[in-house]
C-alpha positions in Angstrom: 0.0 0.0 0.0 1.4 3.2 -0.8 -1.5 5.7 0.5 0.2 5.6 3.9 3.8 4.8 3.0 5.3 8.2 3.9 3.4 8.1 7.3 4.5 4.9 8.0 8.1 5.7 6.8 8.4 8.4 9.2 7.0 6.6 12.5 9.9 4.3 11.9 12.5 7.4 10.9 11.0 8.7 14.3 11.6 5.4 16.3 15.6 5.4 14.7 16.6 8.9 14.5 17.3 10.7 17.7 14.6 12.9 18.6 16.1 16.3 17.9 17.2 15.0 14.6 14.1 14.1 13.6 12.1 17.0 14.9 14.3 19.7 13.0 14.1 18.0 10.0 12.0 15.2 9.4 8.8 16.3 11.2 8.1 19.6 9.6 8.2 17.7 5.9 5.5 17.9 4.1 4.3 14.7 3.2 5.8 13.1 0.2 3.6 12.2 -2.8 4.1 8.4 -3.3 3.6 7.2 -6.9 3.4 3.8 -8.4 6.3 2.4 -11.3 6.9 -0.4 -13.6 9.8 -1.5 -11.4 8.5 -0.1 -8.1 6.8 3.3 -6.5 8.7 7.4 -6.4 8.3 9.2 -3.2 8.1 12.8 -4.3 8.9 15.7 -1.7 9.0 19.1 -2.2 11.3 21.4 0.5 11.0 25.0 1.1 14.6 26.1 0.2 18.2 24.9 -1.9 19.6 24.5 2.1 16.7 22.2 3.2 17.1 19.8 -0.2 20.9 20.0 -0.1 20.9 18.8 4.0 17.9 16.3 3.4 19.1 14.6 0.7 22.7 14.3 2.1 22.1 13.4 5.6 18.8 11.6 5.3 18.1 10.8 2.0 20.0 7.3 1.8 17.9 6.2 5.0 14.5 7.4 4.1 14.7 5.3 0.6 15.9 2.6 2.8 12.6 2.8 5.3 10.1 3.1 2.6 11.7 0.2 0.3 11.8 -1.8 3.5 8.4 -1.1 4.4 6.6 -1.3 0.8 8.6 -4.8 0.1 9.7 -3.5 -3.6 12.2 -0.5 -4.8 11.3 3.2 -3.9 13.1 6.1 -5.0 13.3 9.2 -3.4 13.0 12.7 -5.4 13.4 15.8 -3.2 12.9 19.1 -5.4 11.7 22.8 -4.3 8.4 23.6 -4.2 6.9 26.6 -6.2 8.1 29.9 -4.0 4.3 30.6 -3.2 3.5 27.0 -2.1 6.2 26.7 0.1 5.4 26.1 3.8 7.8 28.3 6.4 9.4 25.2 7.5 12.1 26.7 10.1 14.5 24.2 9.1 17.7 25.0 6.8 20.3 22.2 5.7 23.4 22.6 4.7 23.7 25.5 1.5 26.2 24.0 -1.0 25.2 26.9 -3.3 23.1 29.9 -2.4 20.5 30.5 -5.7 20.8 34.1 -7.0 16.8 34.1 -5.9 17.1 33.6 -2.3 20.2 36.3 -2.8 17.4 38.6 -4.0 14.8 37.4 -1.6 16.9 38.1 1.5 17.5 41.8 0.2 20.4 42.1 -1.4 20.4 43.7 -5.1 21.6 42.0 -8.2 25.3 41.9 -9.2 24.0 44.4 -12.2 23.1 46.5 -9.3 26.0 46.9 -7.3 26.0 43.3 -5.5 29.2 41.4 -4.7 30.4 40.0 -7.8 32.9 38.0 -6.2 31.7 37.1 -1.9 34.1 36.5 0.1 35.7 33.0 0.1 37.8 32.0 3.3 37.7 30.3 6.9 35.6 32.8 8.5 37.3 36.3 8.2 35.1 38.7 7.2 37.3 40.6 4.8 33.7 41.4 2.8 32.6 43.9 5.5 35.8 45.9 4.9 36.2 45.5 1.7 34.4 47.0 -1.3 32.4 44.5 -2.4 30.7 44.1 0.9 26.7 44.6 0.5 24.9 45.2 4.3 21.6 44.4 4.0 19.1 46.5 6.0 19.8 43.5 9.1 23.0 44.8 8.9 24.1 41.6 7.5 27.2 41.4 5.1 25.4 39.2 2.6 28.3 37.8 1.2 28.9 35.9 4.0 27.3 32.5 3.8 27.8 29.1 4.8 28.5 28.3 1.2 31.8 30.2 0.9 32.7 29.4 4.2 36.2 26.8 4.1 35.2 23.9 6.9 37.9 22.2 8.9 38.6 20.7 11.5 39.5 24.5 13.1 35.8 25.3 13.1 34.0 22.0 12.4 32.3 22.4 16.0 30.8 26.0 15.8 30.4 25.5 12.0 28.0 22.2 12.6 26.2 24.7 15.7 25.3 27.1 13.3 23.9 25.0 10.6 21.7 24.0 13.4 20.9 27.2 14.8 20.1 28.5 10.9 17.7 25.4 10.6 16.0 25.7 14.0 16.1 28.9 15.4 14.8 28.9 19.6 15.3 25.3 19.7 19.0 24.2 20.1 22.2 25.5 21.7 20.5 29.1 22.6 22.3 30.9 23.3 25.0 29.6 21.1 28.2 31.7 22.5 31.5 31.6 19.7 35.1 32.4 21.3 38.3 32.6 19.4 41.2 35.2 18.1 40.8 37.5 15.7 40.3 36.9 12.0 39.2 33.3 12.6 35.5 33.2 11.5 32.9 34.2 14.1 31.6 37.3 12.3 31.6 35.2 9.0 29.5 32.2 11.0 27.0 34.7 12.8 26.1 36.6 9.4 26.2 33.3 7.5 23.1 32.5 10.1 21.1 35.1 9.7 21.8 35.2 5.8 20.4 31.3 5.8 17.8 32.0 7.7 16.3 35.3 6.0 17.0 33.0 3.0 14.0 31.1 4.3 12.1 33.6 6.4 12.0 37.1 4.3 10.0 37.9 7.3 12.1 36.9 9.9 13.8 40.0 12.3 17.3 39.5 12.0 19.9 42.1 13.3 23.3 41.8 13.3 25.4 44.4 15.0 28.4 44.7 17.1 28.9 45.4 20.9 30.0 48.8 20.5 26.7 49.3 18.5 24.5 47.9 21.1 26.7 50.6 23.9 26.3 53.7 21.5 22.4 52.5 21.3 22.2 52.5 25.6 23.9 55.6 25.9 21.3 57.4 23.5 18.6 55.8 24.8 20.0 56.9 28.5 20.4 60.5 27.3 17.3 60.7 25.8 15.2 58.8 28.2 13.9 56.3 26.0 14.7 53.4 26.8 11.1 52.0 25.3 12.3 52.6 22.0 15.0 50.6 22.7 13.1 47.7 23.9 10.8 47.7 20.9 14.5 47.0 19.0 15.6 44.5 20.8 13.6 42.9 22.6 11.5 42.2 19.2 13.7 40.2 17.4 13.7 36.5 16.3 17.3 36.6 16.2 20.1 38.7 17.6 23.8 38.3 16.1 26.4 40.3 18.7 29.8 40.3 18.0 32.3 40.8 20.4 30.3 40.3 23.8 34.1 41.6 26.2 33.4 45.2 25.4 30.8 44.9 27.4 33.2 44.5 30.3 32.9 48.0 33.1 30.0 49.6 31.7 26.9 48.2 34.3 24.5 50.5 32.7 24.5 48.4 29.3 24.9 45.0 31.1 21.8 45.9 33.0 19.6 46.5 29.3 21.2 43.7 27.5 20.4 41.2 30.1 17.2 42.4 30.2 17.0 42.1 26.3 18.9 38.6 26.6 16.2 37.9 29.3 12.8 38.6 26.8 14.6 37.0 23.5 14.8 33.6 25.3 11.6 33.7 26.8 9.9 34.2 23.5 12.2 31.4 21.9 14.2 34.4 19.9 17.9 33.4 19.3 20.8 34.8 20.4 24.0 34.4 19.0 27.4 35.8 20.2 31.3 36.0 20.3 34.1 37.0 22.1 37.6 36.5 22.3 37.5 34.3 25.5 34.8 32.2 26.8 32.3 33.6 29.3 34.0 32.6 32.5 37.2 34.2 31.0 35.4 37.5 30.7 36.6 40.2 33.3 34.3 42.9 34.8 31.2 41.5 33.2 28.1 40.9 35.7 28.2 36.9 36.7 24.7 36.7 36.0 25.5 37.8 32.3 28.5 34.9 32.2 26.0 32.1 33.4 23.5 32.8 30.9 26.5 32.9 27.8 27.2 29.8 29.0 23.6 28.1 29.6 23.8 27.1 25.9 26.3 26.0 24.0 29.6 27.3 24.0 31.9 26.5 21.2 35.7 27.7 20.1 36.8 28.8 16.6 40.6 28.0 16.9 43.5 28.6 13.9 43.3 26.9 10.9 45.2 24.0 10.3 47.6 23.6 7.6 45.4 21.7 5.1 41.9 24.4 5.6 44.9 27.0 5.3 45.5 25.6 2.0 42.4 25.3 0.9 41.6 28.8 1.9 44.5 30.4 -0.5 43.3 28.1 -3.1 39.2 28.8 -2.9 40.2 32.6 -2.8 42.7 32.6 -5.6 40.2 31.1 -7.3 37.9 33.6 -6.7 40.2 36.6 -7.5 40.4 35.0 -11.0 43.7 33.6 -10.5 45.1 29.6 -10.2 47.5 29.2 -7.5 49.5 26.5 -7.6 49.3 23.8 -4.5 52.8 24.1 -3.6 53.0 27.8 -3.8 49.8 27.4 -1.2 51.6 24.9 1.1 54.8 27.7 0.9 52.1 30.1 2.3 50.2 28.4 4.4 53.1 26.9 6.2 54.6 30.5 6.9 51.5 32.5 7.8 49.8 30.5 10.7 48.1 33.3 12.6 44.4 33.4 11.0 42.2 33.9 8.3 42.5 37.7 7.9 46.6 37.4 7.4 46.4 34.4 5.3 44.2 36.7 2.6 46.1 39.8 3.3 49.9 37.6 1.7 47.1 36.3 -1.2 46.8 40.0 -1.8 50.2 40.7 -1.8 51.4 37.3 -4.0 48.7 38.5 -6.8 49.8 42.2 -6.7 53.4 41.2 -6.8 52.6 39.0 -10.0 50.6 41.7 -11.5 53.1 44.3 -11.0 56.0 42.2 -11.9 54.3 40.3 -15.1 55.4 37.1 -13.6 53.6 33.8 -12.9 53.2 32.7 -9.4 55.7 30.2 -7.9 57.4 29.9 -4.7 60.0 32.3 -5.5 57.5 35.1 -6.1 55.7 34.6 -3.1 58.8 34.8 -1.2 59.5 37.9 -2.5 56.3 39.2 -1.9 56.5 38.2 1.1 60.1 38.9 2.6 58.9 41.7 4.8 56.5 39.7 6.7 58.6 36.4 6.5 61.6 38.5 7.7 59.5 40.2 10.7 58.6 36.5 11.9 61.9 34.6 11.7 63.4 37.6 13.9 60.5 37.8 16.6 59.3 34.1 16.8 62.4 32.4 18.0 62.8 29.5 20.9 64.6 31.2 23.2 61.5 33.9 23.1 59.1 31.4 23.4 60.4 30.1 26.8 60.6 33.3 28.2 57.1 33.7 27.1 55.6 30.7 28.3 57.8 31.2 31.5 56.5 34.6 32.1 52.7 33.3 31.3 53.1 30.5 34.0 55.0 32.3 36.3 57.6 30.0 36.2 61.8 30.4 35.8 63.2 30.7 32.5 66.0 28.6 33.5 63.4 25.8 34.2 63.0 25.5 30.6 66.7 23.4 29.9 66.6 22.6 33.7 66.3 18.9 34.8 63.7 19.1 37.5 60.2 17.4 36.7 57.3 18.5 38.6 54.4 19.2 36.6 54.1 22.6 37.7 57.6 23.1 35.4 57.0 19.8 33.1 53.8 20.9 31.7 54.9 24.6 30.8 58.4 22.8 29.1 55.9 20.3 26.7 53.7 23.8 26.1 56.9 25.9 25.2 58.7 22.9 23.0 54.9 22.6 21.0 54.8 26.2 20.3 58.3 26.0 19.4 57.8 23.4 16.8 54.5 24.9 15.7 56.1 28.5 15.5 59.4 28.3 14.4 61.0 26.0 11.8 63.9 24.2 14.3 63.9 20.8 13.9 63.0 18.7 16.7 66.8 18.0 17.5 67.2 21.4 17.4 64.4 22.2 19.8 65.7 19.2 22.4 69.2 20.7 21.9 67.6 24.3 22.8 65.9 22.9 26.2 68.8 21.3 28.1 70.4 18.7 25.2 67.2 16.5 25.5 66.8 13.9 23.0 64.3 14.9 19.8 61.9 11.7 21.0 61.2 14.0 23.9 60.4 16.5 22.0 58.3 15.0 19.3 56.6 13.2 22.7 55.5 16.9 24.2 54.3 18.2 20.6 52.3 15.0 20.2 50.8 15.6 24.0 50.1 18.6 23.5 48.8 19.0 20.3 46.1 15.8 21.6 45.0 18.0 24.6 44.6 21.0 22.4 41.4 19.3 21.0 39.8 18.1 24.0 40.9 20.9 27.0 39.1 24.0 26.5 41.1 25.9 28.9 44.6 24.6 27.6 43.6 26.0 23.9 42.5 29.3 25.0 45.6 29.2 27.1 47.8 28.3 23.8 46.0 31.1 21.9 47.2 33.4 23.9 50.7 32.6 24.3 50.4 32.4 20.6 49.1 35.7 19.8 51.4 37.2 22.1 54.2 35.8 20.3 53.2 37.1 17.0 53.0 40.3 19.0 
């Protein structure tokens, strides 16, 4: 029978799936037409958006034929397509957006390329180059609308907070809310909060959507404050179906705008708005910043954005050379991806300067070039970044002798800073690892390689340690 296949196939999808799986993006589907064949029956079902077909069909889309074959005893294939514009239900899921349509471009506000859109977004790991740039278009949201999930580089650097968002984008007021990103500069969190709201305006033209940064939100109290009318700015806030605030520590000192956005923060949740932020630390790593305010960051989900490894730092140069019209070739990347570690932001800022040079110079792009290009930058790092800095660095960060370092003594209160300062060294500098051993007391390279390995494992799991590493490395790079 076939009437109630889809029905059927989704009380089993129900019974398999974990239930917040299943609600997000299963439930609110409309239910698939189910037509008979020669060979067997097509289930037809239509989705609301491009994100929504991309995510169901490559998360689900195996499993669901699967069900309904199982349960109609002969072959059913599954077609997902978008329905007509005007038929569309307002499902508030979103998938994954392999490609954003020129149409939902449009329908989110942003004009035509022929009318002075981004011709080329901006392609990288999260830096949001766009909003400085000239080919940045702000939507009335305030939303830099060429950053989108789809031009966004994943990796294992922001896999975590990427995935978060997708979620948040698909069911805004349900999950991880509210859904607090922490990490350096020039890593991504701007590019992930706009590429939320973009997604989600995408499918909601209605939806209230306001992106804005802290300073904003201050200049906005102290207005208000002057002007006594602080109604108005509750009917701006506290309105919203979902609120995108970057950089959440300049917050820090200044009760009077603590006080309003905690009472903003306090009326989003409780009608199921969203609230997304960032900050440079995570909440409990915020100073003077009320501890009711740092409870509620952290109620949600809190997620870091750290530096891109070498391989999404690759892939980055690549996507954007691509982009600016140019091929780069892979070992030129791996030249400049090896040599500019700090984030997103720098890494485009040497693609910049590798194109110009080649322009300029009428010659095609090899490693030679780029170190040209880059000599001034490469020449600033190999004299700051060096081992002997690093341990008086890391010695000076855990408050421990410099002479401890090459010393012989073990505790873990001197062990543990050692195996942090011979990481960084092999991560920042380009010693070998018997060079590094030699450096700290004439210990043998397998001790070395034995700390990098340690640490570099820990990094992943231990929150604390990597905001503690990000420090020392940003420090470093002064």
């Amino acid at each position: 029978m076939t009437e109630d296949l889809w029905q059927r196939g989704c009380e089993r999808l129900a019974a398999e799936l974990p239930e917040q799986q299943f609600n997000t993006w299963i439930r609110p589907l409309p239910a698939a037409a189910v037509s008979e064949t020669v060979t067997g029956a097509v289930a037809c079902l239509l989705v609301p958006n491009r994100f929504k077909l991309d995510w169901i069909r490559n998360q689900y889309g195996g499993r669901i034929e699967a069900v309904l074959t199982e349960l109609a005893g002969k072959p059913v294939r599954l077609e997902i397509n978008l329905a007509p514009r005007d038929a569309a239900p307002r499902a508030a899921a979103v998938g994954i957006p392999i490609a954003i349509p020129a149409p939902l471009i449009e329908r989110s506000g942003s004009p035509t390329q022929g009318q002075g859109a981004a011709s080329s977004p901006a392609v990288n790991g999260g830096a949001h180059t766009a909003q400085t740039g000239s080919n940045a278009v702000l939507s009335r949201h305030r939303l830099n609308l060429g950053l989108t999930f789809s031009n966004l580089v994943p990796g294992r650097a922001n896999q975590m907070a990427r995935t978060a968002a997708l979620h948040v984008a698909g069911a805004p007021g349900q999950m991880y809310n509210p859904l607090f990103i922490y990490g350096g500069v020039g890593l991504g969190k701007t590019h992930l909060m706009n590429a939320v709201g973009n997604a989600l305006l995408a499918d909601r033209p209605d939806a209230r959507v306001l992106y804005l940064h802290a300073e904003q939100f201050i200049t906005d109290v102290v207005k208000n404050y002057q002007r006594k009318t602080f109604d108005e700015l509750k009917a701006k806030y506290h309105s919203l179906d979902l609120l995108l605030i970057d950089d959440v520590q300049f917050f820090a000192g200044k009760e009077r705008t603590q006080e309003e956005f905690f009472n903003a923060f306090e009326a989003l949740l409780a009608k199921r708005a969203h609230i997304i932020m960032t900050s440079d630390t995570y909440p409990k790593g915020l100073v003077d910043i009320d501890e009711r305010l740092t409870s509620r960051f952290d109620a949600g989900l809190t997620v870091a954005i750290e530096p891109p490894e070498l391989e999404m730092r690759v892939a980055i140069l690549m996507k954007k050379a691509e982009v600016e019209g140019t091929t780069m070739p892979e070992d030129v990347a791996f030249f400049v991806a090896k040599n500019v570690r700090a984030n997103v932001r720098e890494l485009e800022g040497a693609l910049r300067k590798i194109l110009a040079y080649s322009r300029f110079s009428q010659k095609e792009i090899n490693i030679a070039l780029a170190r040209d290009a880059l000599k001034d930058l490469l020449s600033i790092q190999n004299r700051q970044i060096g081992v002997e800095n690093i341990q008086k660095t890391v010695a000076d960060f855990y408050k421990i002798k410099i002479a401890d370092m090459y010393s012989k003594k073990r505790p873990a209160s001197i062990a543990r800073p050692r195996q942090i300062a011979m990481y960084l060294a092999k991560e920042m500098t380009q010693k070998s690892l018997p060079e590094i051993g030699e450096l700290f007391g004439g210990r043998d390279h397998t001790t070395v390689l034995h700390a990098v390995r340690k640490i570099s494992a820990e990094r992943q799991k231990n929150t604390e340690l990597n905001q503690q590493l990000h420090v020392l490395e940003q420090t470093l790079k002064g």
